[in-house]
VOGU-3710 file (C-alpha; in Angstrom, 3 decimals, decimal comma):
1> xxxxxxxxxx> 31,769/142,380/325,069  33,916/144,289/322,272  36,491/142,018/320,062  39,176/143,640/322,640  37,554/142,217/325,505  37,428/138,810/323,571  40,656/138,334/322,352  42,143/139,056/326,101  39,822/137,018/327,317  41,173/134,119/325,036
11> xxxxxxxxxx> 44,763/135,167/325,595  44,341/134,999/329,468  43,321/131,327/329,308  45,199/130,081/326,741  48,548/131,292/329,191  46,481/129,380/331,941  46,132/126,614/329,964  49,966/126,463/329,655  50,756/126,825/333,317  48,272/124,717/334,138
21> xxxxxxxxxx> 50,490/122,085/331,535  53,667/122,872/333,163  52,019/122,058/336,450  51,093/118,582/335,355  54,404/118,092/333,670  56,250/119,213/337,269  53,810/116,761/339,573  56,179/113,817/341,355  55,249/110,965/339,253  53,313/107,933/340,344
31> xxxxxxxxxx> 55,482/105,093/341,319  55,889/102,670/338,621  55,427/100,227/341,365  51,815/100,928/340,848  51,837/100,122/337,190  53,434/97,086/337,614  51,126/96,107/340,387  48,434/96,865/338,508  49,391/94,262/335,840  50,265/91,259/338,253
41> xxxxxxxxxx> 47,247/92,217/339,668  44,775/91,181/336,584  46,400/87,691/336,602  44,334/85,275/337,740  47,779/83,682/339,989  50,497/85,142/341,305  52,610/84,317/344,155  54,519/86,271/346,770  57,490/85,920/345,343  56,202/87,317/342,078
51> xxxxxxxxxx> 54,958/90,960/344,732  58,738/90,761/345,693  60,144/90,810/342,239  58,075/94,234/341,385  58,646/95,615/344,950  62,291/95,092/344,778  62,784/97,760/342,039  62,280/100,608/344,759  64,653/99,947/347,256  63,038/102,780/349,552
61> xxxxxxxxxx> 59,578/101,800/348,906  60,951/98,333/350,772  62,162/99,871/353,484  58,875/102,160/354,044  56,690/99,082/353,436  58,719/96,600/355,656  58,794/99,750/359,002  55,234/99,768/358,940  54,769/96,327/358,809  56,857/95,772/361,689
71> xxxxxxxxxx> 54,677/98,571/363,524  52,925/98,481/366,307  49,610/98,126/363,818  50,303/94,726/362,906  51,782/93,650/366,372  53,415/90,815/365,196  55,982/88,972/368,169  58,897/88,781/365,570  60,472/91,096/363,040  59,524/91,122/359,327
81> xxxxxxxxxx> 62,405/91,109/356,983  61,752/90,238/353,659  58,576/90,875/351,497  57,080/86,855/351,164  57,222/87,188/354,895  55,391/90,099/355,142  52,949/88,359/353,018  52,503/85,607/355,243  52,561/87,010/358,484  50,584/90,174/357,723
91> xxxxxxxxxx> 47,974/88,870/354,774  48,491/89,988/351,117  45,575/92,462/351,158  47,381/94,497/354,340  50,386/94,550/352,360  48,850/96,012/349,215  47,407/98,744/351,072  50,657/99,562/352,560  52,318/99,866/349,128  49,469/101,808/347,781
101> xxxxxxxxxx> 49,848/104,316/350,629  53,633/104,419/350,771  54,493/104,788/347,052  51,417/107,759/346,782  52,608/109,556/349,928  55,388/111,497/347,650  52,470/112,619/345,271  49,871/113,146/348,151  51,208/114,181/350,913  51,570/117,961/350,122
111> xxxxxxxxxx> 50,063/120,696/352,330  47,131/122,277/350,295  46,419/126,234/350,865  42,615/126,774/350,044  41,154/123,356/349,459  39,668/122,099/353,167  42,245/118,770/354,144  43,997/119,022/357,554  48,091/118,017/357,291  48,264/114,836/355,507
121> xxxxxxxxxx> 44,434/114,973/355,094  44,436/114,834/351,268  46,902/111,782/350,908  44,733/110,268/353,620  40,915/110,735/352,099  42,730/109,362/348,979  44,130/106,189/350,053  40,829/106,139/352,015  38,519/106,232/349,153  40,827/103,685/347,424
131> xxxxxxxxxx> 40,158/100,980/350,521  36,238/101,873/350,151  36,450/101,109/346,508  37,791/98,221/346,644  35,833/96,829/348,980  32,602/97,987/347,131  33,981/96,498/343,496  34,824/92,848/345,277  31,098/92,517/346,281  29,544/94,293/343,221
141> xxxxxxxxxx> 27,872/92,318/340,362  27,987/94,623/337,910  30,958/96,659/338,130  33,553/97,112/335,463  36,312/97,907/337,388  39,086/95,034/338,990  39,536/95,813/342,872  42,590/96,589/342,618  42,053/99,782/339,588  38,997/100,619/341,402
151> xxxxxxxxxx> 41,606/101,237/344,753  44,139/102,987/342,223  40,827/105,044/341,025  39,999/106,279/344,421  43,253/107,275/345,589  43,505/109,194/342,541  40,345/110,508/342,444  41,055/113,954/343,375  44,696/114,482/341,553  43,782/117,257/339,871
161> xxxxxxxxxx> 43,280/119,677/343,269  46,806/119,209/343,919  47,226/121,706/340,471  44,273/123,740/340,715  44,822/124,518/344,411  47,768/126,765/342,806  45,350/128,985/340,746  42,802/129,629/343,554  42,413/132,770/345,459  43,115/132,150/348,896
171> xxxxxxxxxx> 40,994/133,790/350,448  40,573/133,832/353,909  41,983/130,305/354,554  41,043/126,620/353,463  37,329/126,106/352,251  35,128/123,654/350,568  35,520/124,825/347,212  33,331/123,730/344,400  33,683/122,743/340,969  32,893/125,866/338,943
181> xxxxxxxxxx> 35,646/128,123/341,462  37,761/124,978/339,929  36,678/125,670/336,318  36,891/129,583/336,384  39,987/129,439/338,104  41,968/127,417/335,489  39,037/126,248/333,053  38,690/123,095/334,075  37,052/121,141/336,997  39,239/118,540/338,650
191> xxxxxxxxxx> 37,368/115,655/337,105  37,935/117,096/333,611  42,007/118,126/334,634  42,114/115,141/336,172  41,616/113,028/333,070  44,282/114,808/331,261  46,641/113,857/333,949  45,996/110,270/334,035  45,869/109,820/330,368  49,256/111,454/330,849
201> xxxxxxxxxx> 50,877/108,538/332,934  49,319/105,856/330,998  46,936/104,916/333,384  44,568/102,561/331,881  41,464/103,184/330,622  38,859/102,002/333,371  40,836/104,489/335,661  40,741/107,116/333,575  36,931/106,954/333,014  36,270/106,673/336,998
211> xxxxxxxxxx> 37,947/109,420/338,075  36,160/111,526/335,054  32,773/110,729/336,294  33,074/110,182/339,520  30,695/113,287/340,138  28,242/112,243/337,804  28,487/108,427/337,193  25,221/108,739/335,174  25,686/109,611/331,436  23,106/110,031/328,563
221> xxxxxxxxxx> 21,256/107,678/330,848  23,795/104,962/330,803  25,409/104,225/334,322  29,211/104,325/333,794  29,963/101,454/336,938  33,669/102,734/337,673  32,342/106,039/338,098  29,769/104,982/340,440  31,844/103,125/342,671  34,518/106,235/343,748
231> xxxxxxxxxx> 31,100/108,151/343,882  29,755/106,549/346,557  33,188/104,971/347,765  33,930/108,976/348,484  30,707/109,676/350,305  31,162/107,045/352,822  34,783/108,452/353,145  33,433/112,003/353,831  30,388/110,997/355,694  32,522/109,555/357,993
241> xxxxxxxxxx> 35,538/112,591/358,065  37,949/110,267/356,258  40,937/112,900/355,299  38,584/115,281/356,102  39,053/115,850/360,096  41,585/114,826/362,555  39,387/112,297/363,970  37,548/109,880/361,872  33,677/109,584/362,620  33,527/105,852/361,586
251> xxxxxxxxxx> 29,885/105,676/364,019  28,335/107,568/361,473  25,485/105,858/359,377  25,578/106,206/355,932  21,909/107,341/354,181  21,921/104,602/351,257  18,748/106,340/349,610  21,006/109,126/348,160  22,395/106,484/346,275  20,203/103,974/345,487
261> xxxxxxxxxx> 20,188/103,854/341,549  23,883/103,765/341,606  24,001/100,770/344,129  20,930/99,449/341,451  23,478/100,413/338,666  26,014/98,273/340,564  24,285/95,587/341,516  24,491/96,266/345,563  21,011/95,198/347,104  20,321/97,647/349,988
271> xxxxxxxxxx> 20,286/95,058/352,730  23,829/93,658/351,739  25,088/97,635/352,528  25,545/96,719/356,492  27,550/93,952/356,301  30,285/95,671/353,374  30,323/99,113/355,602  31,350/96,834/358,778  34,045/95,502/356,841  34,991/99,072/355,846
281> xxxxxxxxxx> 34,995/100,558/358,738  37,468/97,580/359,911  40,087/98,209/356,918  39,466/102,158/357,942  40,580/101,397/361,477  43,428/100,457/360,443  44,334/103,519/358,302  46,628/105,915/360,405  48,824/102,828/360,856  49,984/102,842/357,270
291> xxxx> 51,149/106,570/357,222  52,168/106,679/360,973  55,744/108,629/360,852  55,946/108,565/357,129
//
């Protein structure tokens, strides 16, 4: 390849590298709902009235959270009208996945044109992934991550496609597209892009380092646990069409040898597998309920 060749070559991705910049800079922002959630999260109390005072700063978010608790999901025989009551009536962990779905669905929710998600399919694998998370992390021994950044990990998981879906060709229609299209389309693959966007909002730390390895949890022999849990947390999700197809496939067993080390790395025994995927698969159930006519 002459010096030419070379220095276009250069020149072409360092303009890609700008756009690709801009694109991050023009994403809707996470709601800082999340952030704050995150840190009354890691207290070791808090209260419902505490959830109110963070909730209350996004007036819409309310209103979003308190319609689908009143839905026909929950079925409750009287109307919900504040947030404590919500709380109470519909249990805390209901009402966090609600607010995890609703505040993402303005970053999520967009139609992709060659990455392989039917309409709302990509906000729905991710706040998928984020329930399977968290579940895994409350029952692991060794994991790193608190349930509630290992949900936050797994709904962000896959950030990145939302910018790299711009500089693919389309080709012939959606596809499964893999990680080196991703990296000789704009240089990067969305595990990589997707730590630069995340370091971007301040998202802390353990986050960040999930969603980096969250194709390959194992580095220089070390098992990096955050990692490990969106790994597998995103194989159940796609085993079982979570995001991925118009129907979920929640019947579908999930092959725990693929995965073994990591649930070793984790501290998951093999036999204790059943019982956590029939919890999933409960909290999945539930799933179209928090994004029904949002």
């Amino acid at each position: 390849m002459s010096d030419a060749t070379l220095a276009d070559k250069k020149s072409d991705w360092k303009m890609v590298r700008m756009q690709v910049l801009d694109r991050i800079e023009s994403l809707p922002s996470l709601s800082s709902v999340v952030h704050e959630f995150l840190e009354l999260s890691r207290r070791e109390f808090f209260t419902a009235k505490d959830f109110e005072r963070v909730l209350i700063k996004d007036q819409a978010l309310v209103a979003r959270l308190l319609k689908v608790a009143n839905s026909a999901l929950f079925g409750r025989s009287r109307r919900i009208h504040t947030i404590p009551e919500a709380v109470v009536l519909i249990g805390l962990e209901n009402l966090k996945n609600i607010v995890y779905a609703v505040s993402s669905g303005g970053l999520m929710r967009r139609q992709m044109k060659c990455y392989d998600y039917p309409a709302k399919g990509f906000w729905v694998h991710g706040v998928g992934v984020g329930m399977t998370a968290r579940a895994l992390s409350e029952v692991s021994r060794k994991g790193t991550l608190h349930s509630e950044e290992a949900y936050v990990a797994g709904l962000l998981h896959d950030v990145a496609k939302l910018i790299i879906d711009d500089f693919l060709e389309p080709g012939s229609g959606p596809r499964i597209v893999t990680m080196e299209e991703e990296r000789q389309a704009c240089g990067m693959d969305h595990t990589e892009l997707g730590e630069h966007i995340l370091r971007r909002w301040n998202i802390p730390e353990g986050i960040v380092d999930a969603v980096r390895y969250h194709h390959e949890p194992l580095q220089d022999g070390q098992w990096q646990p955050g990692g490990a849990v969106v790994e597998l947390a995103d194989s159940i999700c796609t085993t079982w069409g979570i995001g991925k197809h118009e129907l979920m496939s929640l019947g579908e067993e999930i092959d725990s040898e693929p995965h073994s080390e990591a649930m070793d790395a984790l501290g998951l025994a093999k036999v204790a597998l059943p019982p956590i995927l029939l919890r999933i698969r409960q909290k999945l159930a539930e799933l179209e309920g928090y994004y029904e006519g949002y």
